[in-house]
KERONU-143426 format. One record per residue (C-alpha): residue in three letters; residue number from 1; x, y, z. Coordinates in steps of 0.5 Angstrom, whole numbers, plus 500, padded with zeros to 3 digits. Layout:
REM residues N
residuo_num_px_py_pz
ALA_NUM_X_Y_Z .
...
This chain:
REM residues 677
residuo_num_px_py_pz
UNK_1_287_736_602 .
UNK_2_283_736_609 .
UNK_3_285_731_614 .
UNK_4_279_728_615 .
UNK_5_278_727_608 .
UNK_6_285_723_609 .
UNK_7_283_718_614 .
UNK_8_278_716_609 .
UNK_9_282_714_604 .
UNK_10_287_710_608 .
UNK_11_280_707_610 .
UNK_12_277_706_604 .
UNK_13_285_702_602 .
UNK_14_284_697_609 .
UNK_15_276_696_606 .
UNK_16_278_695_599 .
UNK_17_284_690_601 .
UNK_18_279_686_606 .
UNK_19_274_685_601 .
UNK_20_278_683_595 .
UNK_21_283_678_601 .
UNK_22_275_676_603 .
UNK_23_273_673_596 .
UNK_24_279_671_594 .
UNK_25_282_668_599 .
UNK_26_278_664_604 .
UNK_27_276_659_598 .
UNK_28_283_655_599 .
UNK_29_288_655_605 .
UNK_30_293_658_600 .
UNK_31_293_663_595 .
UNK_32_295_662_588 .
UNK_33_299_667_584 .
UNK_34_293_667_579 .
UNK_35_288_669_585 .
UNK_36_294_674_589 .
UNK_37_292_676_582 .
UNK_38_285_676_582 .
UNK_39_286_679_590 .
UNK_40_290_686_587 .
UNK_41_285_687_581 .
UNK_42_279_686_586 .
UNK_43_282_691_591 .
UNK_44_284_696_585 .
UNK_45_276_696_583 .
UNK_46_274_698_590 .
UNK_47_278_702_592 .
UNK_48_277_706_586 .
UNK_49_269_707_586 .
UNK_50_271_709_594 .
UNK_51_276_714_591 .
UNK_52_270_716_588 .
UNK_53_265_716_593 .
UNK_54_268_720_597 .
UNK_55_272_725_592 .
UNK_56_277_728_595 .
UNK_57_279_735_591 .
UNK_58_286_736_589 .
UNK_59_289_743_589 .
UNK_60_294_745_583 .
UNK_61_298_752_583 .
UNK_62_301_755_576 .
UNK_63_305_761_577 .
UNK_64_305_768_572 .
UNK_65_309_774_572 .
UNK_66_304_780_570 .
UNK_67_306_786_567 .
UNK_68_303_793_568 .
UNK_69_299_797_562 .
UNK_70_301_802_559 .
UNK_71_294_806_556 .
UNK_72_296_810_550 .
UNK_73_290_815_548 .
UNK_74_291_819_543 .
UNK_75_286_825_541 .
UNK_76_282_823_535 .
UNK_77_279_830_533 .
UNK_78_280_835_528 .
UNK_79_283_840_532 .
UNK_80_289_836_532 .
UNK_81_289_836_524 .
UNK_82_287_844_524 .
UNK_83_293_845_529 .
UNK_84_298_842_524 .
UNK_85_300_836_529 .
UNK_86_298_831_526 .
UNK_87_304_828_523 .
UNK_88_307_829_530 .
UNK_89_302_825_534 .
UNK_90_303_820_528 .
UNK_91_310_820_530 .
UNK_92_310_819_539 .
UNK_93_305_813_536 .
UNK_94_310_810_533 .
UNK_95_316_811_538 .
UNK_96_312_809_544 .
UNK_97_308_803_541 .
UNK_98_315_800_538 .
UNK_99_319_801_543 .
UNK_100_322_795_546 .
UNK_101_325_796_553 .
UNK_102_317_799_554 .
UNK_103_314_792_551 .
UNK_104_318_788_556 .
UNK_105_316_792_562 .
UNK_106_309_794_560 .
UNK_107_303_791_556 .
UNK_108_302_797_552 .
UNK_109_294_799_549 .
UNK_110_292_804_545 .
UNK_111_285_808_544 .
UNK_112_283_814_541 .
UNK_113_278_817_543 .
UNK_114_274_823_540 .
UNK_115_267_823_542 .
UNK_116_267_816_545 .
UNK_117_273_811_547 .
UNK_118_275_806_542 .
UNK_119_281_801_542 .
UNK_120_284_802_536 .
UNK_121_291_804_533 .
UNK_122_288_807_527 .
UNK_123_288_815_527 .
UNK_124_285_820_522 .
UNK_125_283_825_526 .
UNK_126_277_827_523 .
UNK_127_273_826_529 .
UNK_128_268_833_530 .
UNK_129_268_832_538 .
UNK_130_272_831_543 .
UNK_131_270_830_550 .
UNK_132_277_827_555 .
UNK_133_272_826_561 .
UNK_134_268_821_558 .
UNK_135_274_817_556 .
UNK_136_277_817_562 .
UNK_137_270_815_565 .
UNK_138_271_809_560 .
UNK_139_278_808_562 .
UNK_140_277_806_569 .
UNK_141_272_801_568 .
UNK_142_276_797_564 .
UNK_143_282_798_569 .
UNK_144_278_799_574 .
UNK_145_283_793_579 .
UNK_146_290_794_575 .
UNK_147_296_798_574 .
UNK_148_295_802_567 .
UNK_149_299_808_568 .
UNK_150_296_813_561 .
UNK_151_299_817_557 .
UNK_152_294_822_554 .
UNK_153_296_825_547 .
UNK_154_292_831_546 .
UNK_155_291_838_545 .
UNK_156_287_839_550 .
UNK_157_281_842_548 .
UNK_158_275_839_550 .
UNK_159_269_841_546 .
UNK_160_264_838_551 .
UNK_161_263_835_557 .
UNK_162_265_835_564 .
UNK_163_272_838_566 .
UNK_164_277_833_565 .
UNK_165_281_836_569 .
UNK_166_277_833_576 .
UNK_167_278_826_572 .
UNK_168_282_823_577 .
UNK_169_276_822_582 .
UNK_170_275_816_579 .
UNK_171_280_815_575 .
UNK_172_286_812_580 .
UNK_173_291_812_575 .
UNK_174_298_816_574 .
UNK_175_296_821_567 .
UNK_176_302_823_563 .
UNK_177_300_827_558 .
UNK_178_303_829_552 .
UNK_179_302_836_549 .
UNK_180_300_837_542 .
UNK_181_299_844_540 .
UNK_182_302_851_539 .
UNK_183_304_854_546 .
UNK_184_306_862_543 .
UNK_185_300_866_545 .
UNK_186_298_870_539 .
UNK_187_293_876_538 .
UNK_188_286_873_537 .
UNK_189_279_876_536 .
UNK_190_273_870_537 .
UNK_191_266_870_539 .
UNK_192_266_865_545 .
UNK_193_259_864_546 .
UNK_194_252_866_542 .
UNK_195_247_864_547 .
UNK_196_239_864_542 .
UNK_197_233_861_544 .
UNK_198_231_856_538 .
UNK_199_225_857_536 .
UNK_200_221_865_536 .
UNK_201_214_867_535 .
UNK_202_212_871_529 .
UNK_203_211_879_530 .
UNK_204_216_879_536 .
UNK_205_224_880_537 .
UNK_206_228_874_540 .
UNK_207_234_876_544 .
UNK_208_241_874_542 .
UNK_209_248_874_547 .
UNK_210_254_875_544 .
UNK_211_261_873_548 .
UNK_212_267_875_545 .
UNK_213_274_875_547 .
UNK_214_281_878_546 .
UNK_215_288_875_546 .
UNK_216_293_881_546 .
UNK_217_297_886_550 .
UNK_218_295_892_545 .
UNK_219_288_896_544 .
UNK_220_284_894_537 .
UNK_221_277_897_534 .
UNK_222_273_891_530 .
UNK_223_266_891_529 .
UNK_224_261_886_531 .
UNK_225_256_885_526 .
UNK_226_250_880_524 .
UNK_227_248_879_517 .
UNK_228_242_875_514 .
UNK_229_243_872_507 .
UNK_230_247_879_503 .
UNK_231_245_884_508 .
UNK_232_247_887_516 .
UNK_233_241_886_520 .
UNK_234_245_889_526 .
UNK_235_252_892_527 .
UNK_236_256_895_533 .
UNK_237_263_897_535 .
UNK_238_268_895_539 .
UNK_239_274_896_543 .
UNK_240_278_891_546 .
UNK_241_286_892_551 .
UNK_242_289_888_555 .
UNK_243_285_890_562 .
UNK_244_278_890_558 .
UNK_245_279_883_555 .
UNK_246_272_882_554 .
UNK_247_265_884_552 .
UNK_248_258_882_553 .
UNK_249_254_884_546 .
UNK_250_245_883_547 .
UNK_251_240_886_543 .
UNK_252_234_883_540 .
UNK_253_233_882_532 .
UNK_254_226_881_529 .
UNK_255_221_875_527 .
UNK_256_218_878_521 .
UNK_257_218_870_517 .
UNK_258_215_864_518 .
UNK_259_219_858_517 .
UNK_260_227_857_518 .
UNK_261_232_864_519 .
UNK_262_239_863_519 .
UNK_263_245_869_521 .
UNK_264_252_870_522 .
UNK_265_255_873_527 .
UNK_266_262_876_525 .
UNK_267_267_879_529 .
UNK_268_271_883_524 .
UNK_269_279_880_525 .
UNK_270_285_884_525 .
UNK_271_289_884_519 .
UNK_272_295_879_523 .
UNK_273_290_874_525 .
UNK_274_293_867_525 .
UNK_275_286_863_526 .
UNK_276_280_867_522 .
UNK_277_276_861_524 .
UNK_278_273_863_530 .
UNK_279_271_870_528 .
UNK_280_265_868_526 .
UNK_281_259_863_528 .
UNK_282_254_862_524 .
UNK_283_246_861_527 .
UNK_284_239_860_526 .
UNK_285_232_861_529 .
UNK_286_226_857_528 .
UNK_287_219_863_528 .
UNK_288_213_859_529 .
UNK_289_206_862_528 .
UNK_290_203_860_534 .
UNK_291_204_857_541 .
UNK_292_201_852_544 .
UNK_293_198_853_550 .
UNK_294_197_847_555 .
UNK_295_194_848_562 .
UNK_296_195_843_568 .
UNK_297_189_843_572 .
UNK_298_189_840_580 .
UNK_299_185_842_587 .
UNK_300_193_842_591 .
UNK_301_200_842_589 .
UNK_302_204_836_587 .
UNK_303_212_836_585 .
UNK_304_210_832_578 .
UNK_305_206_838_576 .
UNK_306_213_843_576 .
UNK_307_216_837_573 .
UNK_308_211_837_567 .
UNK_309_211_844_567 .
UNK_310_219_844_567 .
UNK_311_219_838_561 .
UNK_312_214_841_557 .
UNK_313_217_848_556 .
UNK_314_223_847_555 .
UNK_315_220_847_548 .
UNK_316_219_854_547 .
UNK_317_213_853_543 .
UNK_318_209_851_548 .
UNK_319_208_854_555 .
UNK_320_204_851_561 .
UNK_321_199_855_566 .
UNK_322_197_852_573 .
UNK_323_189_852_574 .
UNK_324_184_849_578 .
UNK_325_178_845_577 .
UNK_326_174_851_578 .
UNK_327_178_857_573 .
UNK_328_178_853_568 .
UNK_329_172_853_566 .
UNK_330_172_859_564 .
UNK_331_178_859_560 .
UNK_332_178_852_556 .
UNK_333_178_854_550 .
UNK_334_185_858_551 .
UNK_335_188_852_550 .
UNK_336_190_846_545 .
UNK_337_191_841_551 .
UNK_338_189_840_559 .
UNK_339_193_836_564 .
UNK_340_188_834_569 .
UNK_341_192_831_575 .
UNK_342_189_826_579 .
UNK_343_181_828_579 .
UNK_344_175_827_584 .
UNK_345_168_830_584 .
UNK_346_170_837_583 .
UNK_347_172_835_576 .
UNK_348_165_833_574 .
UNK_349_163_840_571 .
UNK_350_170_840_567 .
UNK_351_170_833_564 .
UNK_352_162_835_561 .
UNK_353_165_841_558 .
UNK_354_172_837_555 .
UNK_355_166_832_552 .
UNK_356_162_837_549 .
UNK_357_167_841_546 .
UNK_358_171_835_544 .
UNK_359_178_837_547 .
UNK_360_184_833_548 .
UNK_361_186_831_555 .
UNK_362_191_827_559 .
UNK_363_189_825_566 .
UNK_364_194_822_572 .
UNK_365_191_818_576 .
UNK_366_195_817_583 .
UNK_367_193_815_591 .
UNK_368_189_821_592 .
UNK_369_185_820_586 .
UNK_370_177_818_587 .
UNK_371_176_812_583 .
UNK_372_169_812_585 .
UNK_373_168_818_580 .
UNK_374_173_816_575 .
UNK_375_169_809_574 .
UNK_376_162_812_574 .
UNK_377_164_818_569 .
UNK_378_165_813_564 .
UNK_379_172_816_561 .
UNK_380_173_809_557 .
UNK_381_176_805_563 .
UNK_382_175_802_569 .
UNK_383_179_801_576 .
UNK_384_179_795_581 .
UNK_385_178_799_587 .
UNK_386_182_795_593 .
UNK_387_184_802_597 .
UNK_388_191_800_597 .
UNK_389_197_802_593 .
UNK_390_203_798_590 .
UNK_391_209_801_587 .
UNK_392_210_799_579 .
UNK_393_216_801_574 .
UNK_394_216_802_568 .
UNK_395_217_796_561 .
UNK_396_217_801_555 .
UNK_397_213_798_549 .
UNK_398_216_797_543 .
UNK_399_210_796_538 .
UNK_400_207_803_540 .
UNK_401_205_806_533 .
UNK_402_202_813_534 .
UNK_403_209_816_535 .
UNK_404_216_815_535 .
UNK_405_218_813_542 .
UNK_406_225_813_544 .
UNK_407_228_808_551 .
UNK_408_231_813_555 .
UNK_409_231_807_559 .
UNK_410_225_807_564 .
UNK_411_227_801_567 .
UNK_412_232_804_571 .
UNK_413_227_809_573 .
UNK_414_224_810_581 .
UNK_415_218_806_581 .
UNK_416_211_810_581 .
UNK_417_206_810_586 .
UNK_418_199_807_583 .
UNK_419_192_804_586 .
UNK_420_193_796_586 .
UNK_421_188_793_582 .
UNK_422_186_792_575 .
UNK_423_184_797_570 .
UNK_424_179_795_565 .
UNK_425_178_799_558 .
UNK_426_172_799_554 .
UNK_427_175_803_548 .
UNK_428_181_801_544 .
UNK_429_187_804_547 .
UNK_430_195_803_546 .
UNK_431_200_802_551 .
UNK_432_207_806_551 .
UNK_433_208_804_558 .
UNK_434_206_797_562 .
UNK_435_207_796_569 .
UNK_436_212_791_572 .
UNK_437_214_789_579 .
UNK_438_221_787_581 .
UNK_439_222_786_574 .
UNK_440_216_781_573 .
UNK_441_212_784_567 .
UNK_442_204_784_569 .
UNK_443_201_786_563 .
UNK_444_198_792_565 .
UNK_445_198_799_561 .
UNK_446_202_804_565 .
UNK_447_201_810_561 .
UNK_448_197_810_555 .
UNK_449_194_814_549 .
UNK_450_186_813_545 .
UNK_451_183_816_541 .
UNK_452_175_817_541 .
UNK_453_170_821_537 .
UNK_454_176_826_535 .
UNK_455_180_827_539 .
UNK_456_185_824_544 .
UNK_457_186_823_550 .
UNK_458_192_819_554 .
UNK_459_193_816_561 .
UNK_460_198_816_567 .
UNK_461_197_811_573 .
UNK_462_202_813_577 .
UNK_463_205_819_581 .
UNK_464_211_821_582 .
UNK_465_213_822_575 .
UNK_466_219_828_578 .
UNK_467_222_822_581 .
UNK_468_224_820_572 .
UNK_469_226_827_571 .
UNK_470_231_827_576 .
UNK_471_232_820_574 .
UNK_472_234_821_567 .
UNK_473_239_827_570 .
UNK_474_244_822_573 .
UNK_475_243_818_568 .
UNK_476_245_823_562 .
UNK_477_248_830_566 .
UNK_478_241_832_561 .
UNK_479_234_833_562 .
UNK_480_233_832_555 .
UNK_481_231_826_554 .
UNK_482_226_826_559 .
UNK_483_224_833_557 .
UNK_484_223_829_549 .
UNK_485_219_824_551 .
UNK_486_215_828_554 .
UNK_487_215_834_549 .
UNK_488_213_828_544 .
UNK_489_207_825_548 .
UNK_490_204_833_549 .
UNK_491_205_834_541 .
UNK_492_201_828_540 .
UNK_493_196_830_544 .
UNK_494_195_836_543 .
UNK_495_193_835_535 .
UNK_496_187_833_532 .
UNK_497_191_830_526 .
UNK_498_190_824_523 .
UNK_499_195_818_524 .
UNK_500_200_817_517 .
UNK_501_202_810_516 .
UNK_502_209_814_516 .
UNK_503_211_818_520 .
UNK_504_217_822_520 .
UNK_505_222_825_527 .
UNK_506_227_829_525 .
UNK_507_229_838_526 .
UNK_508_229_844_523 .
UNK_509_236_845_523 .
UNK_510_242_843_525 .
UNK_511_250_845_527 .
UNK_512_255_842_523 .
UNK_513_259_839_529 .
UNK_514_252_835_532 .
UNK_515_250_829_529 .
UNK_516_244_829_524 .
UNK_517_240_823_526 .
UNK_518_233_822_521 .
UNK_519_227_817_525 .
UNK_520_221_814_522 .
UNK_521_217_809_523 .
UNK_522_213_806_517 .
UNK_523_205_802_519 .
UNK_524_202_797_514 .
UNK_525_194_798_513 .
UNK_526_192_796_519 .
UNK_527_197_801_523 .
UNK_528_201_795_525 .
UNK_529_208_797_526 .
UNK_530_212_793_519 .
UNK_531_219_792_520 .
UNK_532_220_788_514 .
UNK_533_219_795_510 .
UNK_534_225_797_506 .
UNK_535_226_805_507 .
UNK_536_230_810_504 .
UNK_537_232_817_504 .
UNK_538_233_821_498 .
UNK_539_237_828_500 .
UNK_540_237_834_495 .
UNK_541_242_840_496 .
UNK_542_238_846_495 .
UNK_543_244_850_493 .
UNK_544_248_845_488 .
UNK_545_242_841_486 .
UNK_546_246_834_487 .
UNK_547_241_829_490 .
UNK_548_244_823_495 .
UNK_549_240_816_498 .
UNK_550_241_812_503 .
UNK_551_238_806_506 .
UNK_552_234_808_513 .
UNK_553_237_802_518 .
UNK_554_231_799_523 .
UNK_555_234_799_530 .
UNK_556_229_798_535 .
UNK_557_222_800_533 .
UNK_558_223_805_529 .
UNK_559_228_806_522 .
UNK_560_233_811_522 .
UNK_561_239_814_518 .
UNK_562_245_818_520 .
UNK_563_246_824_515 .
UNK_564_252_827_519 .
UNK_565_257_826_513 .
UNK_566_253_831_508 .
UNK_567_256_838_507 .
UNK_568_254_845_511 .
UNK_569_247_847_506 .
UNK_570_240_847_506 .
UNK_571_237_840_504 .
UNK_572_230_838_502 .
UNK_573_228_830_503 .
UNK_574_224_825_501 .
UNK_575_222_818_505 .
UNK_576_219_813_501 .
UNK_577_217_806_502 .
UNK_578_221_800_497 .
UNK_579_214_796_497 .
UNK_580_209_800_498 .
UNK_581_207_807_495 .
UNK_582_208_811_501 .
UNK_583_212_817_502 .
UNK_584_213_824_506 .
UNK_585_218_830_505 .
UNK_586_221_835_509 .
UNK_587_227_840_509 .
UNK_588_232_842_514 .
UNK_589_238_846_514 .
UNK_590_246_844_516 .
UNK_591_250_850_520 .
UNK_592_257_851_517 .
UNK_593_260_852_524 .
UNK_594_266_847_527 .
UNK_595_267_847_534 .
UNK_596_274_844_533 .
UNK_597_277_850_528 .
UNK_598_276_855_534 .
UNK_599_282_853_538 .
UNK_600_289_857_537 .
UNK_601_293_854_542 .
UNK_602_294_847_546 .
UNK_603_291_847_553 .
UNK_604_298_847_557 .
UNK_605_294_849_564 .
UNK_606_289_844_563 .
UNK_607_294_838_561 .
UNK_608_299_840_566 .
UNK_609_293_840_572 .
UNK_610_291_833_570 .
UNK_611_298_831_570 .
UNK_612_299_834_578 .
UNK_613_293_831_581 .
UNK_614_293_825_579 .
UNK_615_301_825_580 .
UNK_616_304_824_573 .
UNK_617_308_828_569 .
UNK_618_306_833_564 .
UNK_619_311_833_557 .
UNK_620_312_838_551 .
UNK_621_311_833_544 .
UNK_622_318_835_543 .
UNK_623_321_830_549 .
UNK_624_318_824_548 .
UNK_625_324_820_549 .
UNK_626_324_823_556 .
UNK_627_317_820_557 .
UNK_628_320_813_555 .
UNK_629_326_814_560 .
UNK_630_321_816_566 .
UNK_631_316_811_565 .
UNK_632_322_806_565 .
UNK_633_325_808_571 .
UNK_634_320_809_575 .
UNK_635_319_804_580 .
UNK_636_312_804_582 .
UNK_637_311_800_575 .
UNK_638_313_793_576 .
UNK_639_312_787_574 .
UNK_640_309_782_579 .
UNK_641_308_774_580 .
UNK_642_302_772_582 .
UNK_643_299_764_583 .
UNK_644_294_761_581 .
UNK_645_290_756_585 .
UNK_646_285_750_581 .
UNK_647_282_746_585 .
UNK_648_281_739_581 .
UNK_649_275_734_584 .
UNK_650_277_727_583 .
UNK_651_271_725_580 .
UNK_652_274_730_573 .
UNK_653_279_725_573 .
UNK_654_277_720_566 .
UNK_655_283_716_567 .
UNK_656_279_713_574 .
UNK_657_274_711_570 .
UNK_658_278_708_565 .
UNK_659_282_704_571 .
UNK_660_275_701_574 .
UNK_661_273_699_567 .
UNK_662_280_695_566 .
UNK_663_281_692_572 .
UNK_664_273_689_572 .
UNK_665_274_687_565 .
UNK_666_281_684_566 .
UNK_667_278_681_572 .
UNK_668_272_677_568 .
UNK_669_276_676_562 .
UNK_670_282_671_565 .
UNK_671_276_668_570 .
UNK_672_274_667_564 .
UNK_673_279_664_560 .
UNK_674_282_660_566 .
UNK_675_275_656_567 .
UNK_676_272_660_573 .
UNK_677_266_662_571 .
């Protein structure tokens, strides 16, 4: 307690003490029992509401001994089955978890992780993924501030995602791994990699890279070969020895077929094999008929227009040319799209040809467009002219019908920069992006489609659209979501078709170990998104004829439906609506492959690196209980006292109240009883 606040209670005491001497004893020359009496309970009153009036705060402290964590992640995935350590992980579970003298010290919590991190002690080891870096990336936001030594129970076989062995970066915790797995190097023939674009084009050949590797000390022969359905459509020789351990197989194969063609590659194994798995892959392409052709049309150059371009042709359907305002006109019609970025007068002629020839078209308008122009041009709308600029971010809109949008969480993205000042439409228009500043929503549509006369047009009010791409890279290490959402947006643009109360976002085909996620969205008559629709999926397996349905879950704005449990096949669906007679098909196709059965062998380096530069310690899964007797005796985990200070201002204290309404009432009630008032 301050001094000064010490001066005013014993103030406040001698102020109390005159007043109620004052009341009580001036009024007779001496002071009777029952007016001393008066006197103490007067004095009580007023100096406890001064006590509340200057509410001195009191401190309190309590004290607590803190243990250290012990984080124990124990690999979730099926590599841990396939490799036979199952029952053994199992088993360091136990002992680590029921240890007692581990209990005393440490606060033990155990997570598995396979794709993601999840507090749990339950292990199946089912999971088809396994990504170590992204678990220690959770890790050390949750102890981020505390001791948490972490015992990793793991293979270490990591089957996507950043090198876990720099994990310790940003994870300042002493790892100890244990390792589970066959440390024996065994002679092993596997195809590493198979590198194949998704998508061909008929009457061409597509590429193919094979990588394949060899594990042993003598010279084999094998065959690489690739069938589809009963026949070999290319086959080669191959020689491995110990110095020439690799080989790097191209060569093309034919697009005879439109539709889905699927294939197997397969490296012949040698007769003393121990993992056969990992000799084959299975793979499919994807031939289309046509490619759609977009052009980007601008008078000078801009990053946004190589961020398009980047974005739209990782779709290898579609390819992208750059012209001017002058080219174009003579080659319009070799295209299904034209991206026009930023117009002025020199336009003029190219928006009269896309009017009488009726081709969709998608304009940027930015800083160094001629609003003059664009409002006298009658595109179906208009821009309040300011000659100023303003920066706005991106506020997706969730009831945009015309095509599934996801949120690639375009808040987060940089704003674009854009002519301030409102836009006026004069055709109906829907709005996938509206502006906001400072995360104040305006209202005003940022990037919006139309449809007029038969075709499709869609609008940007904004530059610097590259800033979102790179953007989209820190936030996901990937282009991909960006580059869908752009794909999506030129797909739509780029067809005349007409708008389907149910539509349906889902891939040609799948591998086995990525997940088979099924979109659709569902419109009542009047194209209003209708979330109280029921929806359901009916998938058919070619091959066994045996049909399964599941109920398409609504998240967000569209409905969706996780098929990752059905078998490698070929399958054939149909969505339908519960209440309405409404329904689309299609078809996809499963690949049989697994990811986590193409390992033979733990990942000894890995761990034991991991362990060395975060300053742990590596073990074999055979010596635990030397990882429990290190743990115990290690001196930088122990337990610490810490105190706690609460600061408890008087005015919380009831019982101030309940002696200020004590003493007034007793005060009154024996004036009372005694005849004085």
């Amino acid at each position: 307690m301050q001094t000064e606040t010490l001066i005013y209670i014993i103030l406040a005491g001698i102020g109390a003490i005159l007043l109620a001497l004052f009341q009580y004893y001036n009024k007779k020359k001496s002071m009777s029992k029952l007016n001393m009496l008066f006197s103490f309970l007067r004095f009580l009153s007023i100096f406890s509401i001064l006590l509340l009036l200057i509410n001195p705060k009191f401190e309190q402290f309590s004290f607590f001994v803190e243990k250290p964590n012990l984080v124990v992640a124990i690999d979730n995935s099926s590599s841990i089955k396939h490799l036979n350590q199952d029952a053994q992980a199992i088993s360091v579970i136990e002992k680590l978890s029921n240890n007692d003298k581990l209990n005393d010290k440490f606060n033990i919590n155990l997570y598995t992780f396979g794709e993601s991190l999840k507090a749990s002690d339950s292990t199946n080891f089912s999971e088809n993924q396994t990504n170590i870096d992204n678990a220690f990336k959770q890790l050390s936001q949750i102890y981020r501030q505390t001791t948490a030594p972490t015992v990793i129970i793991s293979d270490g076989n990591q089957t996507y995602g950043n090198d876990y062995q720099f994990a310790t970066s940003t994870y300042k915790q002493n790892i100890f791994p244990i390792i589970l797995g066959d440390t024996v190097t065994y002679t092993d023939l596997k195809i590493q990699q198979l590198n194949v674009n998704k998508y061909a084009y008929l009457k061409n050949r597509f590429p193919i890279e094979a990588i394949l590797v060899y594990n042993g000390n003598i010279t084999v022969d094998s065959r690489f070969v690739v069938t589809k359905g009963n026949g070999a459509v290319y086959s080669e020789s191959i020689r491995f020895s110990k110095e020439n351990n690799s080989k790097v197989v191209n060569f093309t194969l034919p697009a005879n077929g439109v539709g889905v063609s699927s294939y197997k590659a397969t490296i012949v194994p040698i007769d003393y094999e121990k993992n056969k798995i990992n000799n084959s892959k299975n793979f499919a392409v994807e031939v289309i008929d046509q490619k759609t052709k977009i052009a980007i049309v601008s008078d000078f150059p801009h990053p946004d227009l190589g961020a398009f371009k980047k974005s739209i042709e990782s779709n290898e359907q579609r390819s992208v040319s750059f012209l001017n305002s002058k080219k174009i006109l003579n080659q319009i019609n070799d295209f299904q799209l034209i991206i026009i970025n930023q117009p002025n007068y020199k336009f003029k002629g190219l928006f009269e040809v896309l009017k009488r020839d009726n081709k969709n078209y998608f304009t940027i308008i930015g800083t160094k467009s001629d609003l003059n122009f664009i409002n006298n041009n009658k595109l179906g709308f208009t821009s309040e002219i300011t000659n100023q600029t303003e920066s706005y971010q991106a506020e997706l809109n969730t009831n945009y019908t015309p095509f599934i949008v996801d949120d690639i969480n375009f808040e987060s993205f940089p704003p674009l920069n854009s002519n301030y000042g409102l836009v006026s439409f004069t055709i109906p228009f829907e709005s996938i992006l509206n502006k906001s500043v400072n995360g104040i929503s305006t209202d005003e549509p940022l990037l919006v489609t139309y449809e007029t006369n038969g075709r499709r047009e869609g609008v940007l009010f904004g530059e610097n659209i590259w800033q979102w791409r790179a953007q989209s890279y820190i936030n996901n290490k990937s282009f991909n979501q960006f580059d869908d959402f752009i794909g999506k947006l030129v797909q739509y643009l780029a067809s005349n078709k007409r708008k389907d109360r149910l539509n349906i976002d889902y891939e040609s085909f799948y591998n086995g170990s990525s997940n088979i996620i099924i979109k659709a969205e569902f419109f009542n008559k009047n194209y209003v998104f209708d979330a109280r629709e029921t929806l359901n999926i009916s998938v058919t397996d070619k091959t066994s004829k045996e049909t399964k349905t599941f109920p398409l879950i609504l998240k967000n704005n569209n409905f969706q439906v996780d098929l990752s449990s059905l078998p490698p096949s070929e399958y054939s669906f149909t969505v339908s609506a519960t209440n309405d007679k409404v329904s689309k098909s299609g078809s996809f196709q499963i690949l049989e492959y697994n990811v986590e059965q193409q390992f033979l062998n733990a990942n000894v380096t890995k761990l034991q690196q991991l362990a060395t530069n975060s300053e742990g310690k590596s073990y074999f899964i055979g010596h635990t209980e030397s990882l429990i007797s290190d743990l115990l005796s290690d001196n930088r985990y122990v337990s610490i006292q810490k105190s706690h200070k609460n600061i408890i201002p008087l005015i919380d204290w009831k019982y101030l109240l309940i002696i200020i309404a004590l003493s007034l009432g007793l005060e009154w009630f024996i004036r009372k009883y005694n005849g004085l008032i």
